[in-house]
C-alpha positions, 0 to 999 in steps of 0.5 A, a space after each residue: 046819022 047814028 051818032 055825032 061826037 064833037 069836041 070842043 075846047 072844054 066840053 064833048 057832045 054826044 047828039 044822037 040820030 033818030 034811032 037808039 035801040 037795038 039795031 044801032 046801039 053796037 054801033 053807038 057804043 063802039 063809036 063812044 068807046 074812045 071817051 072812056 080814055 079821055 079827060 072830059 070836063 064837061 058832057 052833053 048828051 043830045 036826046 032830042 032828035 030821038 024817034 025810035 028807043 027801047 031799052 038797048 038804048 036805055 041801057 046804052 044811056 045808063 052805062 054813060 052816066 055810070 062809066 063816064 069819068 066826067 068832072 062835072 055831072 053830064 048835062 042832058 038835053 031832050 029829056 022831055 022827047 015824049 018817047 025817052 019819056 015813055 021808056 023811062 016812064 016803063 022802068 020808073 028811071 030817071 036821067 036826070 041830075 041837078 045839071 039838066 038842060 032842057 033843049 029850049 035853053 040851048 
């Protein structure tokens, strides 16, 4: 699974495979082109499941907080998956912002 999108009634999800990086990052991004067009309220971004990242995928992750016309800051889930930790960490990012949700809250 490269990507799953879902959309509910008031929110969109975005739970990633077990690869974002430079192999699968076209395909990714290709997949969430459509949101740029859409009104989303709310955001969830699902890194947990993540086993292979490198900075294509960073970037692909930077570019969705940036152009992602959301009503509410993006909710991320799986910030503490050790290897988005490890490649944040690298390049002294962050993801975060006040809305977080850690996947032992879901």
């Amino acid at each position: 699974m490269a990507l799953l999108l879902e959309r509910k009634a008031d929110f969109h999800i975005v739970t990633f495979g077990a690869e974002l990086n430079i192999f699968t990052v076209k395909e990714d991004f290709d997949a969430l082109q459509c949101l740029q067009h859409e009104a989303i309220s709310k955001l969830m971004l699902d890194l947990s499941q993540i086993g292979d990242f490198d900075s294509a995928g960073l970037q692909l992750l930077l570019w969705l907080r940036a152009q992602l016309p959301t009503e509410e800051p993006i909710h991320w889930v799986g910030l503490d998956n050790e290897i988005i930790c490890k490649v944040t960490d690298l390049f002294r990012l962050t993801l975060s912002n006040d809305s977080d949700v850690s996947a032992q809250e879901l």
